[in-house]
C-alpha positions as CSV (number, residue, x, y, z in Angstrom):
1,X,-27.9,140.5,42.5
2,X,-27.4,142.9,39.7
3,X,-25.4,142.9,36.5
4,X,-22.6,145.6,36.5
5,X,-22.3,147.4,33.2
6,X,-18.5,146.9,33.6
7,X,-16.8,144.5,30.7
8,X,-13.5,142.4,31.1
9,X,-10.9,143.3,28.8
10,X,-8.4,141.0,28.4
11,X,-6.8,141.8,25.5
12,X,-2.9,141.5,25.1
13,X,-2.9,139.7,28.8
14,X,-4.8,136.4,28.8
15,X,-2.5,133.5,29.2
16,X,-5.2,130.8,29.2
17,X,-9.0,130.3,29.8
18,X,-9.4,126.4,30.2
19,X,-13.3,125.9,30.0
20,X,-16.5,125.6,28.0
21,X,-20.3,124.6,28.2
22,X,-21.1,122.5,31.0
23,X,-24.3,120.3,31.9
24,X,-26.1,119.4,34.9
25,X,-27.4,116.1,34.9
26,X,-28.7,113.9,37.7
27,X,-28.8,110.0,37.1
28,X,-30.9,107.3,39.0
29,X,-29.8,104.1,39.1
30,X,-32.4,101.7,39.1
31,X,-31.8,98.4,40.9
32,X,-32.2,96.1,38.0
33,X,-29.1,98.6,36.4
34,X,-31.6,100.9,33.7
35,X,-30.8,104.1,34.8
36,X,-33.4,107.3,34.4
37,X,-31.4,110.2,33.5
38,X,-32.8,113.9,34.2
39,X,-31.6,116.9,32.5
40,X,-31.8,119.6,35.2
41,X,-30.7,122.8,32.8
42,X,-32.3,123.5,29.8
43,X,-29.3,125.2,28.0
44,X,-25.5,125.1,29.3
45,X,-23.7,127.0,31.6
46,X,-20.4,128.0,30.9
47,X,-17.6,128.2,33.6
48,X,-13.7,129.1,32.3
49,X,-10.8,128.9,34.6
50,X,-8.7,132.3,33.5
51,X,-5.2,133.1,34.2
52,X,-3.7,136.9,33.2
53,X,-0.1,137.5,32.9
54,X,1.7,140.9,32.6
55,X,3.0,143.9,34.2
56,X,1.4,144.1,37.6
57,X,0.5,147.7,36.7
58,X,-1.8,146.2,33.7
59,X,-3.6,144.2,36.1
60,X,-5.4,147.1,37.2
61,X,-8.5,146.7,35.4
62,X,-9.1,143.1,36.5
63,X,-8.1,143.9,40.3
64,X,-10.9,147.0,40.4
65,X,-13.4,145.2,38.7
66,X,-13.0,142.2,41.0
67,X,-13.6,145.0,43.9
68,X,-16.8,146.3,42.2
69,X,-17.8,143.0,41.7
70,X,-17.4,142.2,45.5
71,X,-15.9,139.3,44.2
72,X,-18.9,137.0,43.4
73,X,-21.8,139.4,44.3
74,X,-22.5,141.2,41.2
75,X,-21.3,139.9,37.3
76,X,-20.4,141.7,34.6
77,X,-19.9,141.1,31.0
78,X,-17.0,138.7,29.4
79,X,-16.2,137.2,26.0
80,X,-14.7,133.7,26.4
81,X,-12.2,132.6,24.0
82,X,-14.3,131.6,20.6
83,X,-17.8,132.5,22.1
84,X,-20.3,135.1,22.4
85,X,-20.5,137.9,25.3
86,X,-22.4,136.6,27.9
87,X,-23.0,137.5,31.7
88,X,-20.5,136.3,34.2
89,X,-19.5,136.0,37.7
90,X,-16.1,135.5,39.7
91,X,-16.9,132.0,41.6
92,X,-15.0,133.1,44.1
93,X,-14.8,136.1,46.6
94,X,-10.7,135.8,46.4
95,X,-8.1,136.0,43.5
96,X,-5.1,134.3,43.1
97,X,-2.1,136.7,42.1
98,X,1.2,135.6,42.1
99,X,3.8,138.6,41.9
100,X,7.2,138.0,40.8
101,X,10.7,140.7,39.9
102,X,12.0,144.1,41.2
103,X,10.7,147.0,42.1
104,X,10.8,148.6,38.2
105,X,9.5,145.6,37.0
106,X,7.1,143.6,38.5
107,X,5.2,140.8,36.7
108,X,2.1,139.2,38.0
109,X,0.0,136.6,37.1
110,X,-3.6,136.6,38.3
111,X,-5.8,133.6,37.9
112,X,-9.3,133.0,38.6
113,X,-12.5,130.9,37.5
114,X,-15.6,132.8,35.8
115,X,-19.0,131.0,36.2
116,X,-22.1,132.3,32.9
117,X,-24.5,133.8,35.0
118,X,-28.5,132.5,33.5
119,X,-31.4,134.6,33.9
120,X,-30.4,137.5,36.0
């Protein structure tokens, strides 16, 4: 699938993002107990869980991209907390919003997990 050109802004709304580099690794254990460990990546992949909080109406931005993104089909660009901008994807085709006050002023919370996207 293709990159969209769209960026997540999160300015001003991000609660938490929970996540960093991660590894894939597959270990053999041998049956005298010497394992043989293979490094299946060559670099890290990062993966952040991300929860936004504000006025429902700010979560606009994050609800259309999610719908041009077709959830997981296509990434788009995203700066994690202390990192660089790099390519990411929704890991999953759902969000979770959770909507809370009156009519006036209603405050939702939207949380979701962001998978770096490598080589697209």
């Amino acid at each position: 699938m293709a990159q969209l050109t769209t960026v997540l802004v999160d300015d001003g709304i991000l609660i938490r993002a929970v996540g960093g580099p991660r590894w894939n690794t597959t270990v053999f254990p041998g049956s005298t107990g010497y394992e043989k460990r293979n490094g299946v990546w060559g670099s890290p992949r990062h993966q952040w869980s991300v929860t936004l909080g504000g006025l429902f109406s700010e979560m606009s931005d994050v609800l259309a991209l999610h719908t041009e993104a077709e959830g997981q089909a296509y990434s788009f660009l995203w700066t994690p907390p202390g990192y660089t901008q790099g390519d990411f994807r929704f890991a999953s085709d759902e969000l979770q919003i959770d909507v809370s006050g009156t009519d006036t002023t209603m405050v939702a919370t939207v949380s979701f997990t962001l998978i770096e996207v490598i080589g697209e």
